[in-house]
Structure formats: structure tokens, C-alpha cells
C-alpha positions as CSV (number, residue, x, y, z in Angstrom):
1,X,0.0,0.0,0.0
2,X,2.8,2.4,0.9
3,X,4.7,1.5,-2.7
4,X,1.3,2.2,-4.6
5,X,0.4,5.6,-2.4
6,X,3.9,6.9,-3.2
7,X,3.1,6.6,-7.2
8,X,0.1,8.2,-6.8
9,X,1.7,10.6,-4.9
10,X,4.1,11.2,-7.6
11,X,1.8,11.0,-10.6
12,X,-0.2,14.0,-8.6
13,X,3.2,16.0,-8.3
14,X,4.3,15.5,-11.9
15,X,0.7,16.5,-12.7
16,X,0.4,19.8,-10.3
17,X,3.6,20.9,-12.3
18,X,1.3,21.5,-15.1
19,X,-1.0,24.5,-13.6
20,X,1.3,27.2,-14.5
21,X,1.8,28.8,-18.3
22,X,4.2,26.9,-19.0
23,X,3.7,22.6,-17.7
24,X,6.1,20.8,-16.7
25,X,6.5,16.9,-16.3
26,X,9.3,14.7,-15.3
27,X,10.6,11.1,-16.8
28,X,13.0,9.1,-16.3
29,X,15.1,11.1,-18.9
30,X,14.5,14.3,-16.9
31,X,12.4,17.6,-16.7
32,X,9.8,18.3,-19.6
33,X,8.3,21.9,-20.7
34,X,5.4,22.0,-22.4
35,X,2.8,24.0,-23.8
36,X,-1.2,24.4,-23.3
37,X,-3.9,24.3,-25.9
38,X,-7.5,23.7,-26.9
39,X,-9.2,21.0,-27.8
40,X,-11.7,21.5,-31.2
41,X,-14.5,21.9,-28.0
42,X,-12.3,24.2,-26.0
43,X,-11.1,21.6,-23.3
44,X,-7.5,22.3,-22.2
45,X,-4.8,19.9,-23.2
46,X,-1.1,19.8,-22.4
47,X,1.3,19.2,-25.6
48,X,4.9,17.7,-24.7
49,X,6.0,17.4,-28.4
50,X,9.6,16.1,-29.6
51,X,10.6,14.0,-27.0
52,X,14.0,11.5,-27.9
53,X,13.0,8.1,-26.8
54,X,15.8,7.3,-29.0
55,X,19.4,8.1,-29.7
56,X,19.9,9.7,-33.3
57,X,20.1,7.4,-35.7
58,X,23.1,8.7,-37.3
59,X,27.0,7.4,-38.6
60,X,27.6,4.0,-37.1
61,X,24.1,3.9,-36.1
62,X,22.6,4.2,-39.4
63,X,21.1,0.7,-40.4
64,X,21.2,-0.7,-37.0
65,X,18.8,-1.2,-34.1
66,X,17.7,2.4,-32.4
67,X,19.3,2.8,-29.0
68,X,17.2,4.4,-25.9
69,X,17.6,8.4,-25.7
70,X,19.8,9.6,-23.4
71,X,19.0,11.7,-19.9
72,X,19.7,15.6,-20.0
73,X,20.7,17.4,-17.7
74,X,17.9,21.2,-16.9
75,X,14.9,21.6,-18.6
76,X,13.9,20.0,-22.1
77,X,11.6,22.2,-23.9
78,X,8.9,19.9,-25.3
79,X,7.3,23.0,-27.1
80,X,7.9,22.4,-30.9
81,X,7.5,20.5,-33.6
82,X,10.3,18.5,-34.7
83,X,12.0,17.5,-38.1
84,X,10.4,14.3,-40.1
85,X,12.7,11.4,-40.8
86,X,14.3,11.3,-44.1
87,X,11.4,10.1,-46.5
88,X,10.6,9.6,-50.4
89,X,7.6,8.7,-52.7
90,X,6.5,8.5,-56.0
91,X,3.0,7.7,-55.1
92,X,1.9,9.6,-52.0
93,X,2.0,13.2,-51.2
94,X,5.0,14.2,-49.1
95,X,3.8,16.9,-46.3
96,X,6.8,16.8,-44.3
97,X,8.7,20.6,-44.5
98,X,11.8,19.8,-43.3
99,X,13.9,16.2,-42.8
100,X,16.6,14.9,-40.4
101,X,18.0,11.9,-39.7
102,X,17.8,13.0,-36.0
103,X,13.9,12.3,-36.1
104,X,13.2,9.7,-33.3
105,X,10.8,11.8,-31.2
106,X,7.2,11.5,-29.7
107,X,4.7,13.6,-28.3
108,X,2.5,13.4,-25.8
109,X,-0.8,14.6,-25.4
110,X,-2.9,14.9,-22.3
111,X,-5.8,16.6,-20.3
112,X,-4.6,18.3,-17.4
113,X,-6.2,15.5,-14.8
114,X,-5.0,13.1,-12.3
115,X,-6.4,10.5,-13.3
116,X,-4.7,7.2,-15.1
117,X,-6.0,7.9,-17.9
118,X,-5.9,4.9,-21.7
119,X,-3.3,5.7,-23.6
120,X,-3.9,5.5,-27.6
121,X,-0.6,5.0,-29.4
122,X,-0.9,6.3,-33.4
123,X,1.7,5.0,-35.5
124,X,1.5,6.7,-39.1
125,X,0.7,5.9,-42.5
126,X,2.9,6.8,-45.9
127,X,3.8,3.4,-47.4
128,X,6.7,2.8,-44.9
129,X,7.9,6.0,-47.0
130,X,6.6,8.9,-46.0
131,X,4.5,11.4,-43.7
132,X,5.3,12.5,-40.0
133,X,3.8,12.7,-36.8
134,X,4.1,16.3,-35.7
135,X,0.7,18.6,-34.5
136,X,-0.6,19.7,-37.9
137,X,-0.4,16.3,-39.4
138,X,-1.9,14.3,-37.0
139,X,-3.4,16.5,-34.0
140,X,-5.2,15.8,-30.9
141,X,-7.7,18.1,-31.1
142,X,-10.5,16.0,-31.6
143,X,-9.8,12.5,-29.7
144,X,-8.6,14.6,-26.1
145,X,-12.3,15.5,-26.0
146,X,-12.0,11.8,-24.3
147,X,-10.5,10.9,-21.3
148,X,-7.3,9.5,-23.5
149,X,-3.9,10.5,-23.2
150,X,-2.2,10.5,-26.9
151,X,0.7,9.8,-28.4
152,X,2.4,10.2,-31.7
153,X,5.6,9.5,-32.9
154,X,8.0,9.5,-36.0
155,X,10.3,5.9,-37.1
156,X,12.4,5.8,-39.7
157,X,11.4,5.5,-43.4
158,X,12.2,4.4,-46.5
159,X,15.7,3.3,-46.6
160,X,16.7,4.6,-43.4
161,X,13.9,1.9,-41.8
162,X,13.5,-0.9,-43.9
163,X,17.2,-1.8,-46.2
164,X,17.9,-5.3,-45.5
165,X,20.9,-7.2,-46.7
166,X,18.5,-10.3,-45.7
167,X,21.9,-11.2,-43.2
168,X,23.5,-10.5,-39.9
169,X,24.8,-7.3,-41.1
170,X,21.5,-5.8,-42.0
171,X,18.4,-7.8,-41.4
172,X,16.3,-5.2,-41.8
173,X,13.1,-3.6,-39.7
174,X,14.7,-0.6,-37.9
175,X,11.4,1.3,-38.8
176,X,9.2,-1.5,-36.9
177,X,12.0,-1.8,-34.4
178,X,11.8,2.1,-33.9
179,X,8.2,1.3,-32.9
180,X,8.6,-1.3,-30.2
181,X,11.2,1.5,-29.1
182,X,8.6,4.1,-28.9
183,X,5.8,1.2,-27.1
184,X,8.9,0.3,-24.4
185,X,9.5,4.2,-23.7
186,X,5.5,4.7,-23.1
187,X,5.6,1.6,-20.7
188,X,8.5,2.9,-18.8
189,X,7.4,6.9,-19.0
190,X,3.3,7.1,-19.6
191,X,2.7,7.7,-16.4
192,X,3.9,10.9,-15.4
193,X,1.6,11.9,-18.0
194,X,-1.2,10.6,-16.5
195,X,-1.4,7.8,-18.9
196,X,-2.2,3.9,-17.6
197,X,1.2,1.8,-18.9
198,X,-1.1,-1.5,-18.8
199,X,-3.9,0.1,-21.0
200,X,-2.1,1.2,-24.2
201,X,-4.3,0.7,-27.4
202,X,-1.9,0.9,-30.3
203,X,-3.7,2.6,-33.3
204,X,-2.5,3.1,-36.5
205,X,-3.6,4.0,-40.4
206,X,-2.5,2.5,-43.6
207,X,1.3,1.5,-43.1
208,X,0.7,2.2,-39.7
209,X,-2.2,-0.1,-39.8
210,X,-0.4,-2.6,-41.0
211,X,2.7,-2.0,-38.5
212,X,0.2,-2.0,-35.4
213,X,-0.7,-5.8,-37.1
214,X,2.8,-6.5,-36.9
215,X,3.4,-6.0,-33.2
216,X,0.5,-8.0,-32.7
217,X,3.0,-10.5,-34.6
218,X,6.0,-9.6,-33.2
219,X,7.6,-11.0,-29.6
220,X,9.7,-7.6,-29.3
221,X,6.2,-5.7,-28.6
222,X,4.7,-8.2,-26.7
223,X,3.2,-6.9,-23.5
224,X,3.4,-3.7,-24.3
225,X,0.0,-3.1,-25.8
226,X,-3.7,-4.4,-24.4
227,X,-5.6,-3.4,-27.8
228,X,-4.9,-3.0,-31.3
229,X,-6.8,-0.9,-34.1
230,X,-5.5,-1.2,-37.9
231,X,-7.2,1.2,-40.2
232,X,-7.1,0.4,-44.0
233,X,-3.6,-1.7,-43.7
234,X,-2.5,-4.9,-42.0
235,X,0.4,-6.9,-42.5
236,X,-0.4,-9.6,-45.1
237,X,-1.2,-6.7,-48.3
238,X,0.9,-7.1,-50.9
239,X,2.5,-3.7,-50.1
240,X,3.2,-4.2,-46.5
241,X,6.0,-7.1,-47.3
242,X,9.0,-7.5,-49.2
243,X,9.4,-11.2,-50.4
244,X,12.7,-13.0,-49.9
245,X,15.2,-12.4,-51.8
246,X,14.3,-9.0,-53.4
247,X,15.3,-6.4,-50.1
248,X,18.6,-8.0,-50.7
249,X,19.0,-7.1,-54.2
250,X,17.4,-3.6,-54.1
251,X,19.8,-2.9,-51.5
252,X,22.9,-4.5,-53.5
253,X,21.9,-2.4,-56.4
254,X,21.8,0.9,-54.0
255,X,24.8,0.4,-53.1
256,X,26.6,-0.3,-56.7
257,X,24.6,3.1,-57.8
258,X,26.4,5.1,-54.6
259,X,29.7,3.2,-55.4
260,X,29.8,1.0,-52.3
261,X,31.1,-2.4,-52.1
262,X,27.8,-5.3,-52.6
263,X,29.7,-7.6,-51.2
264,X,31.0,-8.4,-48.2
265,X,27.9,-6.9,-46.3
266,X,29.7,-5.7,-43.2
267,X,31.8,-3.4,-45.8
268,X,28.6,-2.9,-47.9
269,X,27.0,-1.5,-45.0
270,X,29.8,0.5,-43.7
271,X,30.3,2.4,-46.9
272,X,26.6,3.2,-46.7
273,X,26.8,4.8,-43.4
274,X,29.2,7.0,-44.8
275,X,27.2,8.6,-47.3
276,X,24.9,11.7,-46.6
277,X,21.3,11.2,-46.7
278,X,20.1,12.7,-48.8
279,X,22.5,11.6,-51.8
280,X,20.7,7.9,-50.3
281,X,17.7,9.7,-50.5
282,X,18.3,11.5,-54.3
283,X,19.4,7.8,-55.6
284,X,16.4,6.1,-53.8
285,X,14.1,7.9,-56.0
286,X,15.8,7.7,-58.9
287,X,15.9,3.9,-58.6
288,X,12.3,3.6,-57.9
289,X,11.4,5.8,-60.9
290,X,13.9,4.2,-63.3
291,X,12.4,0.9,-62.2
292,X,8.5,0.2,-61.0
293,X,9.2,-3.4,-60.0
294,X,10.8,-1.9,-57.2
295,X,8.4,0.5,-56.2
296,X,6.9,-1.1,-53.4
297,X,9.6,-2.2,-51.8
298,X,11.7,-0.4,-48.4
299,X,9.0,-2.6,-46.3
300,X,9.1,-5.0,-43.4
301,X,10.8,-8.1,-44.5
302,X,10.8,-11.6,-43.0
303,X,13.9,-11.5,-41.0
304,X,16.8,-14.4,-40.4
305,X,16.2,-16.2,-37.4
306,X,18.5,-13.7,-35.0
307,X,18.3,-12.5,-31.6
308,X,16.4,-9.2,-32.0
309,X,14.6,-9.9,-35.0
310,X,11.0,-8.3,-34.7
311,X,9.5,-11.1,-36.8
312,X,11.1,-14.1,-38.5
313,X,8.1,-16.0,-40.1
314,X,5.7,-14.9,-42.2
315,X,2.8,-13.2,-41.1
316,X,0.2,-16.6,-41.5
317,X,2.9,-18.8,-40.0
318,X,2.8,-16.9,-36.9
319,X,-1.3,-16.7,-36.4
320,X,-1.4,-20.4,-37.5
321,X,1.0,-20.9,-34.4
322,X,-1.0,-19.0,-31.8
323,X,2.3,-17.4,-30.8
324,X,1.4,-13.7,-31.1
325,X,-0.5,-10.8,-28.3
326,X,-3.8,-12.2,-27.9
327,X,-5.9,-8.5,-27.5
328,X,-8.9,-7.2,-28.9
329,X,-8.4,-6.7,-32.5
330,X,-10.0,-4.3,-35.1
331,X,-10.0,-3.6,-38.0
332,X,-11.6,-2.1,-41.6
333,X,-11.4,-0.5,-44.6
334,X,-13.2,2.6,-45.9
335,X,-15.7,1.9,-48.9
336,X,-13.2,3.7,-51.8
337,X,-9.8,2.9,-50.1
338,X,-8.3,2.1,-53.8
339,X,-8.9,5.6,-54.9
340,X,-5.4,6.1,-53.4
341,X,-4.6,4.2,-56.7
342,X,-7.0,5.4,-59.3
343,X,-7.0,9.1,-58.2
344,X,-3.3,8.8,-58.7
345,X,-3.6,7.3,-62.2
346,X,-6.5,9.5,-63.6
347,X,-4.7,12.6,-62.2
348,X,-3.6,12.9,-65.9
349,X,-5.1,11.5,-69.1
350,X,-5.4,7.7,-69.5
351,X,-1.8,6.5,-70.0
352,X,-0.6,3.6,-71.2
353,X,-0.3,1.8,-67.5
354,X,-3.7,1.5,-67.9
355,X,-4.3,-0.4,-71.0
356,X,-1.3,-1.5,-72.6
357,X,0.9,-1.7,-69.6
358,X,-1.7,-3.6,-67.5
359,X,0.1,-6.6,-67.2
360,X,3.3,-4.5,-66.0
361,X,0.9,-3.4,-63.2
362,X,0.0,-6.7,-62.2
363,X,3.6,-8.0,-62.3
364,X,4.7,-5.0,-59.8
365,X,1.1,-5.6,-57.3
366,X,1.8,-9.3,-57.3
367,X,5.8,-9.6,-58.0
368,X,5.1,-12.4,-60.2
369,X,8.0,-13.6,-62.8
370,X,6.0,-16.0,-64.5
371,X,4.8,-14.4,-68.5
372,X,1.8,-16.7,-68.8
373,X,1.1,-16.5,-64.8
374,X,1.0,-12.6,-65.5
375,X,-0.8,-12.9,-68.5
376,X,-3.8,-14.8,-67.3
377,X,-4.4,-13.0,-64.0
378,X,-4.7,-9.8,-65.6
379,X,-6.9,-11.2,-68.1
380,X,-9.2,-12.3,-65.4
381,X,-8.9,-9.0,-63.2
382,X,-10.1,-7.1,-66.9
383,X,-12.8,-9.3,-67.1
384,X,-14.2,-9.5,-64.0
385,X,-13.9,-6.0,-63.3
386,X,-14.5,-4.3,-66.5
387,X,-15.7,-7.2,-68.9
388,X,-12.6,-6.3,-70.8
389,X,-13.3,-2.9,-71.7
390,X,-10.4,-0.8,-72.1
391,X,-9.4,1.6,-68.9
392,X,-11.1,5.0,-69.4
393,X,-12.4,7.8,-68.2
394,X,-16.0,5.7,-67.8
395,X,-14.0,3.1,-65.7
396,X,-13.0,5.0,-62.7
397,X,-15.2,3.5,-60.3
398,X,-14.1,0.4,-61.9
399,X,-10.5,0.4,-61.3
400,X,-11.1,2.4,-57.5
401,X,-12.8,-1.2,-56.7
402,X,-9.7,-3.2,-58.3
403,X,-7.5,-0.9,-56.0
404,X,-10.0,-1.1,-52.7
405,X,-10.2,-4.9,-52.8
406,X,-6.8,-5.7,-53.7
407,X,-4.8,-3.7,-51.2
408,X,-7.2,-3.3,-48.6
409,X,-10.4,-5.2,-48.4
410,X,-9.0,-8.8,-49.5
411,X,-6.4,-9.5,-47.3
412,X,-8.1,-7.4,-44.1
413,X,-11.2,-9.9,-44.2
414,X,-9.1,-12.8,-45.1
415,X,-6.4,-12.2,-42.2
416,X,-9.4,-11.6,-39.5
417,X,-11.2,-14.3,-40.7
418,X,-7.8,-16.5,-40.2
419,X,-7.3,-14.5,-36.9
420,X,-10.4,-15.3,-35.2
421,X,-9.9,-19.1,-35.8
422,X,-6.8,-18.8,-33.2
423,X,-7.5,-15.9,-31.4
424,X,-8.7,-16.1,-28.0
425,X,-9.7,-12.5,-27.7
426,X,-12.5,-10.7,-29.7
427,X,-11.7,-9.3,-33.2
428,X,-14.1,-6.6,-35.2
429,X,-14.3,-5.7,-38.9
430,X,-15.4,-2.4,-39.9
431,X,-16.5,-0.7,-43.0
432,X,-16.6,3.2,-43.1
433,X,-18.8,5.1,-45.3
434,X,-19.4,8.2,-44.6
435,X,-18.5,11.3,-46.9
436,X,-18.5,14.1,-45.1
437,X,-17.8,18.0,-46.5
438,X,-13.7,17.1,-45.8
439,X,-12.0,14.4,-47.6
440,X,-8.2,13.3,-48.3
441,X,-9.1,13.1,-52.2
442,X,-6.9,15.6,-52.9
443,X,-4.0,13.9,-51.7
444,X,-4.5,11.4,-54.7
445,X,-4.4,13.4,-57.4
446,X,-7.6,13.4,-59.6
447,X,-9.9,15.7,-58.2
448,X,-12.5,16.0,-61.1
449,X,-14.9,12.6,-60.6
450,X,-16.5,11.7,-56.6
451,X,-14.6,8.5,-55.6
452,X,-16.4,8.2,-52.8
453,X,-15.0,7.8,-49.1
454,X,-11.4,7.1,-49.6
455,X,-8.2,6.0,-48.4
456,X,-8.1,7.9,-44.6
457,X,-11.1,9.4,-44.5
458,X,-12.2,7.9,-41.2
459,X,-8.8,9.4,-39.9
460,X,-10.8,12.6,-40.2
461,X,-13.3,12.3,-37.3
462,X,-10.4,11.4,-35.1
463,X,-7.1,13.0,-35.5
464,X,-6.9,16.9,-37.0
465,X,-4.5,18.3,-39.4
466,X,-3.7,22.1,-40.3
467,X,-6.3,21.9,-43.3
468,X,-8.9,20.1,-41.6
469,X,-8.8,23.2,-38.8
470,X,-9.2,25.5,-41.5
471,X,-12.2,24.0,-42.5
472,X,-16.2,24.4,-41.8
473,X,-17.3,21.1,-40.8
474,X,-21.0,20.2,-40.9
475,X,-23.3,19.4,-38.0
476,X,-23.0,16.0,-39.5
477,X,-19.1,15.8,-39.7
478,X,-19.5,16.9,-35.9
479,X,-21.4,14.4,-35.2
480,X,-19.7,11.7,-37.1
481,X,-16.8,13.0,-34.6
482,X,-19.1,12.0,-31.8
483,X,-19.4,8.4,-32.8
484,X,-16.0,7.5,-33.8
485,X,-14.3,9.2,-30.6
486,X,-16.7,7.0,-28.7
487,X,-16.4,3.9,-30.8
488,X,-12.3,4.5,-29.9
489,X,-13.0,5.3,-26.8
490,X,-15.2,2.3,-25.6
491,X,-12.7,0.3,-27.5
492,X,-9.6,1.2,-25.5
493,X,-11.0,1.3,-22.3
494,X,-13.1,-1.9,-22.5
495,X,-12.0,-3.7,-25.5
496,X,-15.5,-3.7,-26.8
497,X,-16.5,-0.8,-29.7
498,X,-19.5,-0.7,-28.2
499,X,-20.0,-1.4,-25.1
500,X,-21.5,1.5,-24.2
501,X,-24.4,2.7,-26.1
502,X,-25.7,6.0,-27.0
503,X,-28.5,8.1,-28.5
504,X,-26.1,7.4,-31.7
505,X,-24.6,4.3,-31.0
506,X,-27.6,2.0,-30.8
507,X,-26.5,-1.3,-32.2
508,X,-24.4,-3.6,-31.1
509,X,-21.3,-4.2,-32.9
510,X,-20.8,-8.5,-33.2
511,X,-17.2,-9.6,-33.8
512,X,-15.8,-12.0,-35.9
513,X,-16.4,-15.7,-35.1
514,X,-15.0,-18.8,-36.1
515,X,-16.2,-19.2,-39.2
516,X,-18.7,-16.3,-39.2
517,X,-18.0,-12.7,-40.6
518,X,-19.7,-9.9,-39.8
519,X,-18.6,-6.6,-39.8
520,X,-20.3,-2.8,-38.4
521,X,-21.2,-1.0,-41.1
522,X,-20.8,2.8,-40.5
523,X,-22.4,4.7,-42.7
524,X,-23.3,8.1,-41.0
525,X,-23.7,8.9,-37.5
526,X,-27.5,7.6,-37.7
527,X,-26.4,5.0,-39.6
528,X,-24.7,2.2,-37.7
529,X,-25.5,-1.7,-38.0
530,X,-23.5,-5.0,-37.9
531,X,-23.9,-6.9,-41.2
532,X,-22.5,-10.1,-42.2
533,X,-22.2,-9.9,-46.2
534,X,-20.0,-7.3,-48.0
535,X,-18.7,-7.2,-51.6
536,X,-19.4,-11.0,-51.6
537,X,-18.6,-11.6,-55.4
538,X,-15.3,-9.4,-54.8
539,X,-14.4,-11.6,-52.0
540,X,-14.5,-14.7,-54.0
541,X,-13.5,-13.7,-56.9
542,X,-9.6,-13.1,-55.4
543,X,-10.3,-16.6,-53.0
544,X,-9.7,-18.1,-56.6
545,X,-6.9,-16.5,-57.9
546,X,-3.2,-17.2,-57.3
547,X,-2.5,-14.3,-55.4
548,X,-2.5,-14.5,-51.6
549,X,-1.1,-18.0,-51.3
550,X,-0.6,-18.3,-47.8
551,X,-4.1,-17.0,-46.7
552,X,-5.6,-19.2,-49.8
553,X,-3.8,-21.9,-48.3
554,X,-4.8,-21.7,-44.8
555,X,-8.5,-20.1,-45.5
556,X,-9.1,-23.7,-47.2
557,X,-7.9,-25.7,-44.1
């Protein structure tokens, strides 16, 4: 009694800091400043922002593992934004203003209470190559309307987080490992925040959707989480993992374009270390433009079998073995999600990747080799899709399903379907359809045709960005707000969406059962229903093709 009256004594004093204009907390590391703002409803919040839960990442400790921060000595001031790791994209829109390899920081946001409060950990999107975490891109000015303490943080990208040599010398993961970094530091540090270090939901979007799917995975981030949400993105899409054998020669041919060594990899990766980012940056992009195949790659990796590895079987080996967090699961996709692919290729006129080149898109999606194996599955995605009708403008819709079920919808209901056959927590599937007056389209590119609710737009009722605060959202959007903070919030406090019901929230939401789908369908914030059929003749259609192996494999069991 005396050991737990002293903590609450000292989460009160770290707390009481926080009165004056200028809060202060202390960790482990030392003494925090930080700042005070308003929440969208004009609740205060305190901001600590650019906190070093790791060392730089920088020389000899490029490539490698990241390494705790360091204490300081005085006062840290937590009040501004910091720099956004070292990132590059030909396919999504890069927001980040300025870059550093000195970018392992988090923030912390909480309401000035002394309470121990859930702690919702956002990991972010951007294809494992882009995006940041600081205030305008991902603020808490709509979710600290809860009683949740957030926090955001930046990993390494690209490159910088995900070269592997396949080896010893550079297994690869640093981004992913940066992560479990970032879920250790809010175990040992939450706190003094007043944040509860054994209720920590991690939550993340896209890439970060499928990272948070990857801790579930992973043994490095076990027992550091009690929840997990993935939002469009989980592990077992074809863009969220390298196959074997190809990190290894992307890296190799990296290297031979910066004039280092391929071979032997300890040399290989020292002459690496030695170049400045951004010339690895500058030849990055010129080898992913000079060469598509490759343009999904810089992603988690199946690692060798090596102490520290953060996962070293594939993704439906390791839910097949039962070896991996059991927590409350969710999961969803938002009804357009593959506009993030046809926005991109209708932002100008119908090229020749449409038509002609087809089969070269295929090859790049699926990283098949095989001519005739190329050949006949794009064949049968033209058909089925478009009845073989050439790509046009009259196809859009057409080719925003092909994206939507082949990155997103596919594998998400296949791996929860797998999931809850070994799971012995709850898992939910979602489906987001709301369009409200603010959407993420123009992020894509094409701006001209309505795609619908696409890729992020749930993101929208949760976390705020600068434009978002610049805009005049609808009694509706407000709403919508409403339903998803409390959807989030029931979640990560009870591990049950909806366990508390509302003059909104007036179904229940049914997980996933053994061999029974169902999903919550939300459609608006009057709108709300668990279903149990969705895109039925989509779903099929990719059970039969040659394309997710392992899930084929295992669904068939």
C-alpha cells in the first residue's frame, strides 16, 4: 500500500507541475516543458512534443537497431514541432517541410487531470515512406475531447527503416524496431503523463495499420500493448511485405549506384553509413522511378532467425502458431480505399499503364516472374472488373474497386477471418462510409470525378490536421466525430467498440467468429449496423486467384 500511495503521490506532483503557463512533467530522462492548448471543444490539453525516446540514428548507427535516448541534464523544452525522418515517394503526397535523420521523437498529449487515464498509441501511415507525426499532421484536437492520453511518434522510413541485406549485417526492420522502441519508452514513461502503462491501445492508419498488425505478430512488442486498431492496412497486403530475396537485391543495387562495395555486407553497410542522406535519398528515388518493380519495396521483411529480430516468419505462420499478443483486434477498410490508386492514375489523361501496360501493373502488385502467370491473371482481373473494356475515363469507379479490394479489403477480411480461428480474444471488422464536406481526395491526385470515401477518410473524425482546422465542418461531420471518438473510446478502455451505447450508437457491434463474418457497417452517425455480407462476389472472386497464397492456403484448411 505504501509502494502504490507513493506513485500516486508522484503522478499528482508531476501532474500539479502542469498548472502554470508553461507545464512541466518529469521522466525518467528528466524535466519536460510544455505548452497548453485547446481541444476543437475548448477543453485544455497539455502538448509535450519532440521528445527523444531514442538516440539519433546517425553514422555508425545508421542501419542498426535504435538505441534508448539519453537523460539531460535542466529543462527540455517539449514546445515544438520537430524534423520528419528522411522520406521519399513516387506515389503519395510528401507533407513533411523539413527532414533529419535526427527524427526519433514522440509527443505526448494529455488533459490536465490526475487521473490514469488509456493511452492510444498512433503509429502513421505513408507506405513505410513517407508522412510524420508532428501537431498539424496528426493532431489531438478532436480525440482529447476523451478521457485518453495521446501519443504520436515519428520511425524511420524508407531506406533509413527498412534496407535489409536479408543477413547478420543488415536484417532489416529498424522502422518496426523504432516502434517497439517508442511502445517500451511509453511503458516505462506514460505515467507521469497521466497515462495507464497497462492500458495502451496501439492505433494506426494505412502503413501504420499494418505496423500496429505486426506488433501484434511480433515477440519484441509483446506486452506492451492491451488493444490494437489497424485502419485500411494490415500486415499480409501485398505492399506491406517484401518477399525474400528482393530487399537484398534492391539494397545491392543501392549500393553499386552510390559506389559502395555489394559484397562483403559488413563493408557494404559501412560504406553506406558514410554517405549523406540525402545523396541515399536522391538515388532512392531515382531507382524507384527508373524501375517500378521496385516501387513497393523499403517494407518489413521476414527476417533471419537472429536475436532481435522483430518477426522471422511470415505473417500466417505466426497466427497459425497461436504465438502472437492475444488482445482485442479491429480492423476495416473505408468503402473507396483504392482511390489512393486510381485518383493517382487518372490525375492525368489515361496512360498507357492503364491499358497497354496492365500486365506490368500486375507484375509489380503481385511480384510475379512467370509471363503466362502474369498474363492470365490480368486477363481475369479485366474481365471480371471491367468485362474487358479498355481503362477509361467511364471506368473509374471500376478500377477504385480493383485498387479497394486488392490492397485493402481482400487481405483485411481474409487475415481476421484467419485471426479469429486462433484468437482467443474478440476481433471486429469495420466498413466506413461516410463522406463528409472534408476528404483526403486531394491527396490522390484526380480531383474532377466523386470516388467516394477514400483512403483515410475515417482518420478525419479522429485525429486533425492544419487543413482540416481550416475548414467548416457540418453538424453532421461533428457528429460523425461524436461516434467514432466513442467507438475509440469504448474500445480502448473496454475492449468492446461498443460497449456502451448512445443516442447514436444504438446497435451492437458482433465480432468476428470462427467461421462467421460480420462486420459494423458505419455509414453516417444515424447510420450504424452489424452486417455479415460485404462485396461478396469481390471476395470470392480473389479466394480463386493465385495471389495470396498463404491466406488461400490456410482459409481452405
Amino acid at each position: 500500500m505504501i509502494a502504490v500511495a507513493f506513485v500516486w503521490f508522484a503522478t499528482l506532483l508531476h501532474l500539479a507541475r502542469s498548472y502554470g503557463s508553461e507545464p512541466h512533467v518529469e521522466i525518467r530522462q528528466g524535466i519536460l516543458k510544455g505548452s497548453t492548448h485547446k481541444t476543437w471543444s475548448g477543453q485544455t490539453f497539455l502538448a509535450f512534443q519532440s521528445i527523444p525516446y531514442a538516440e539519433p540514428p546517425v553514422g555508425n548507427r545508421r542501419f542498426q537497431p535504435p538505441v534508448p535516448g539519453k537523460s539531460w541534464r535542466g529543462v527540455f523544452d517539449a514546445t515544438k514541432p520537430h524534423a520528419a525522418c528522411p522520406q521519399v515517394s513516387i506515389f503519395l503526397y510528401n507533407n513533411s517541410a523539413s527532414e533529419s535523420e535526427d527524427c526519433l521523437f514522440l509527443n505526448v498529449y494529455t488533459r490536465n487531470t490526475t487521473d490514469l487515464l488509456p493511452v492510444v498509441f498512433f503509429i502513421h501511415g505513408g507506405g513505410f515512406m513517407c508522412d510524420d507525426s508532428n501537431m498539424d499532421m496528426y493532431g489531438p484536437h478532436i480525440l482529447l475531447d476523451r478521457d485518453i492520453v495521446l501519443v504520436t511518434f515519428n520511425y524511420r522510413l524508407g531506406a533509413f527503416g527498412f534496407l535489409s541485406l536479408e543477413d547478420e549485417a543488415l536484417p532489416g526492420n529498424n522502422g518496426l524496431k523504432d516502434q517497439s522502441l517508442a511502445l517500451r519508452w511509453v511503458k516505462d514513461n506514460i505515467r507521469s503523463f497521466g497515462g495507464n502503462p497497462d492500458s495502451v491501445t496501439i492505433f494506426g492508419n494505412s502503413a501504420g495499420g499494418a505496423s500496429v498488425y505486426y506488433h501484434v505478430l511480433s515477440p519484441l512488442s509483446k506486452g506492451l500493448f492491451h488493444a490494437a486498431i489497424s485502419s485500411s492496412g494490415i500486415a499480409t497486403s501485398t505492399w506491406a511485405l517484401t518477399r525474400k530475396g528482393v530487399a537484398r537485391e534492391f539494397c545491392r543495387k543501392l549500393a553499386d549506384r552510390l559506389n559502395c562495395p555489394i559484397s562483403p555486407s559488413q563493408t557494404t553497410v559501412k560504406c553506406l553509413q558514410a554517405v549523406s542522406f540525402g545523396e541515399i535519398s536522391k538515388e532512392v528515388l531515382k531507382l524507384l522511378l527508373s524501375d517500378l518493380e521496385h516501387s513497393m519495396l523499403l517494407t518489413p521483411i521476414i527476417e533471419p532467425k537472429l536475436p532481435g529480430a522483430f518477426i522471422s516468419d511470415h505473417p500466417v505462420d505466426v497466427i497459425r502458431s497461436g504465438k502472437f499478443s492475444h488482445v482485442p483486434y479491429m480492423t476495416g477498410i473505408t468503402t473507396n480505399d483504392g482511390a489512393l490508386l486510381s485518383a493517382r492514375m487518372y490525375s492525368n489523361p489515361p496512360s498507357r499503364s492503364l491499358n497497354e501496360d496492365f500486365e506490368d501493373t500486375v507484375s509489380t502488385i503481385f511480384y510475379y516472374e512467370n509471363l503466362t502467370t502474369i498474363q492470365n491473371v490480368s486477363k481475369e482481373i479485366r474481365k471480371f472488373y471491367v468485362q474487358d473494356k479498355p481503362f477509361d475515363h467511364n471506368t473509374k469507379a471500376d478500377l477504385t474497386d480493383i485498387g479497394t479490394d486488392v490492397f485493402f479489403y481482400y487481405p483485411a477480411r481474409a487475415t481476421i477471418e484467419l485471426h479469429a480461428k486462433y484468437s482467443t480474444q474478440p476481433v471486429y471488422f469495420y466498413l466506413f462510409g461516410y463522406r463528409g464536406s472534408y476528404t483526403h481526395l486531394s491527396d490522390y491526385g484526380d480531383t474532377s470525378y466523386n470516388y467516394g470515401v477514400v483512403h483515410s477518410d475515417d482518420i478525419v473524425y479522429l485525429l486533425s490536421d492544419a487543413q482540416l482546422a481550416l475548414h467548416n465542418s457540418t453538424t453532421t461531420d461533428i457528429q460523425m466525430r461524436t461516434v467514432m471518438t466513442t467507438l475509440i473510446d469504448n474500445f480502448a478502455k473496454r475492449g468492446d467498440p461498443t460497449s456502451k451505447l448512445d443516442r447514436f450508437i444504438t446497435q451492437k457491434w458482433e465480432p468476428v467468429k470462427r467461421n462467421k463474418f460480420s462486420y459494423y457497417a458505419i455509414m453516417g452517425p444515424n447510420d450504424l449496423r452489424t452486417e455479415s455480407t460485404l462485396y461478396e462476389e469481390r471476395y470470392n472472386f480473389w479466394r480463386k486467384l493465385p495471389v495470396f497464397c498463404e491466406l488461400h492456403d490456410e482459409l481452405l484448411r
